[in-house]
C-alpha positions as CSV (number, residue, x, y, z in Angstrom):
1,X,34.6,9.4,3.8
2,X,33.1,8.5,0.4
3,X,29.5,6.5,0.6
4,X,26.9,5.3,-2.1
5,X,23.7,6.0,-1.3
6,X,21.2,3.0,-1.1
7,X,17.9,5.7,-0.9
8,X,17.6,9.0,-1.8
9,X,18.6,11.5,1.5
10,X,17.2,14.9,1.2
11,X,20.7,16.7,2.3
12,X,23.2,14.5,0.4
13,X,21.6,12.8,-2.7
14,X,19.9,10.5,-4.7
15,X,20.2,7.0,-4.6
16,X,23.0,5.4,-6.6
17,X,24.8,8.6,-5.9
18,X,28.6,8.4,-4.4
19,X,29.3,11.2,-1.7
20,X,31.2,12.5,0.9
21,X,29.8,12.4,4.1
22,X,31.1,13.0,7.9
23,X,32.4,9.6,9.5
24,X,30.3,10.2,12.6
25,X,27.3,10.9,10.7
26,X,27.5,7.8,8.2
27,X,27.8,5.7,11.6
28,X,25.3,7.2,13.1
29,X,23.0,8.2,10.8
30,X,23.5,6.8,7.5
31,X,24.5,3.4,7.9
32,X,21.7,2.5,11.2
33,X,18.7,3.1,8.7
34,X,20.2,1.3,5.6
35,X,20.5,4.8,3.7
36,X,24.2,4.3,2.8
37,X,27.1,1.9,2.5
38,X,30.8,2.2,2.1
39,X,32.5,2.9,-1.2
40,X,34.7,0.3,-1.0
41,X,35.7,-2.0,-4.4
42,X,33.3,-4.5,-4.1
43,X,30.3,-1.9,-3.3
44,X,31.5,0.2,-6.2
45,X,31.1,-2.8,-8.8
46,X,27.7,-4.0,-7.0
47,X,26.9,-0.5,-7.8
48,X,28.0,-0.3,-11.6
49,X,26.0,-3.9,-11.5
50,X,22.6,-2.1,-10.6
51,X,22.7,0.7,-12.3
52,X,23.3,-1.0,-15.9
53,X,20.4,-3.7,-14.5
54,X,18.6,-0.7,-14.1
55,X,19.2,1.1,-17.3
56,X,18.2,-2.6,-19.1
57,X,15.0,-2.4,-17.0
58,X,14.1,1.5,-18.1
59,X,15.0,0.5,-21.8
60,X,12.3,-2.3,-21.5
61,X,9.8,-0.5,-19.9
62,X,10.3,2.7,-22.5
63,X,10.2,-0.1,-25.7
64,X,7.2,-1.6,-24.4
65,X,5.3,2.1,-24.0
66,X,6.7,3.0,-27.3
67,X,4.8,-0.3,-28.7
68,X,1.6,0.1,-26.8
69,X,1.5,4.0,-28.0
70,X,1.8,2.5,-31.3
71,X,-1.3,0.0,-31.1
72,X,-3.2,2.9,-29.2
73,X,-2.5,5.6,-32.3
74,X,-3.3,2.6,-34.4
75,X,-6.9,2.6,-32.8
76,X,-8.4,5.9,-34.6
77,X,-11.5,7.1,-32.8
78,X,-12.8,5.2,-29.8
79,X,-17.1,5.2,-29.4
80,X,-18.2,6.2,-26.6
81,X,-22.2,6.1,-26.1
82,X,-23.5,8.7,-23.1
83,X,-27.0,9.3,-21.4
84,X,-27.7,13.1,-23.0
85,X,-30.2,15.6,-23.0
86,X,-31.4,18.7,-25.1
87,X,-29.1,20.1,-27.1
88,X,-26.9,16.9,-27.0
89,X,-25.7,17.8,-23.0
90,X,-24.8,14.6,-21.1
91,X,-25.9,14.3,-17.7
92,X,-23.1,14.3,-16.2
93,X,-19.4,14.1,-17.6
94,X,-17.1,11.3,-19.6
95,X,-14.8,10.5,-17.2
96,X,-11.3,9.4,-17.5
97,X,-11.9,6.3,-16.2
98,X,-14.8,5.6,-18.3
99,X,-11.9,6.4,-21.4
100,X,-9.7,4.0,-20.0
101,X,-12.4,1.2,-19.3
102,X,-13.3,1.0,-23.3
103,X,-9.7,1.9,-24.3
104,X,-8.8,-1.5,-22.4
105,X,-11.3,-3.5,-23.8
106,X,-10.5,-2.4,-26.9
107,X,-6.8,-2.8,-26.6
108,X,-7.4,-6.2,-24.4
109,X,-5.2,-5.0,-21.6
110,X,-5.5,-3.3,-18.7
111,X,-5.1,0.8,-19.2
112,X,-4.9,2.7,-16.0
113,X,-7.3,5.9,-15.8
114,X,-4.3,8.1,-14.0
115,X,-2.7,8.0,-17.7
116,X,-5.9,8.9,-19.5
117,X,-5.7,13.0,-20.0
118,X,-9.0,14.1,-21.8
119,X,-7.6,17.7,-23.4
120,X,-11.4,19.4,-22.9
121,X,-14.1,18.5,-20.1
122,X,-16.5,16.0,-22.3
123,X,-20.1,17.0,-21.1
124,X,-21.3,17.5,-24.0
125,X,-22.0,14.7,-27.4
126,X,-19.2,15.2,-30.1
127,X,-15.6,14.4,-30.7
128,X,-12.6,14.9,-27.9
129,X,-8.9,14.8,-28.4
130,X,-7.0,12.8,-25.3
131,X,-4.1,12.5,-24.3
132,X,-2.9,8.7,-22.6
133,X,0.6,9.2,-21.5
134,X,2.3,6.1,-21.2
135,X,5.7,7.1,-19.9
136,X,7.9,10.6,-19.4
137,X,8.6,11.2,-23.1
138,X,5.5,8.8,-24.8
139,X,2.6,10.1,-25.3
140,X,-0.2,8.6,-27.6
141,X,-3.0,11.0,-28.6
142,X,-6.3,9.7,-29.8
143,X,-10.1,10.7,-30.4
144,X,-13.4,9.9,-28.4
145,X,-16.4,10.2,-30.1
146,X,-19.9,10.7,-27.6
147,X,-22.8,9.2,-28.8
148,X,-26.1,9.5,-27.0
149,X,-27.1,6.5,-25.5
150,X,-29.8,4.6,-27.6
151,X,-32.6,3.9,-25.3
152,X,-34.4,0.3,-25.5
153,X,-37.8,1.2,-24.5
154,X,-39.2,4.3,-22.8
């Protein structure tokens, strides 16, 4: 019997997905834990339904990283100021969610630091090249520049 799956099942599919599946196990299986409905008319047009609503959502989604990639490429080189030793070592690293923290107040919006990709480990004052990768195919590369951290008074 042809079904659509509602969720992705390891064995049969992804969601979306029409298959054949055994009567016995769509009544017992499938259908009990919401994984699958009939492919009758109505569920096949519901189905066309979501999937274009879906595609419209993904199109979105993709324009609006394409736009922010644009206003992040637009930035340049992002200061960064860093306690640092000798030799212009910082104690400790520039994180990625130290990136993301000035990269959102400079952009005004909030930039999540699981996107932030620093190409090098930054331990050390000069300029970085990272990555912030916005969606599957956008990817917006920028520079950091670590300053040493201008103390007030010793």
């Amino acid at each position: 019997m042809k079904v659509i799956l509602q969720k992705n099942v390891q064995s049969l599919g992804k969601a979306g997905d029409v298959v054949e599946a055994a009567p016995g196990y769509f009544r017992n299986y499938l259908q009990p834990r919401g994984l699958a409905v009939i492919a009758g008319a109505g569920a096949m047009k519901k189905r066309e339904e979501d999937i274009e609503a879906l595609r419209k959502k993904a199109e979105k989604a993709h324009q609006a990283a394409v736009d922010l990639c644009e206003r992040i490429q637009g930035l340049g080189t992002l200061k960064l100021s860093a306690k640092a030793g000798e030799g212009g070592r910082l104690y400790g690293k520039v994180t990625n969610k130290e990136i993301a923290s000035v990269l959102s107040q400079s952009l005004e919006m909030e930039i999540d630091k699981r996107v932030v990709k620093p190409l090098d480990d930054i331990n050390a004052l000069g300029s970085y090249r990272v990555v912030v990768k916005l969606a599957p195919e956008v990817h917006a590369e920028l520079m950091v520049d670590v300053q040493p951290l201008l103390a007030e008074n010793n």
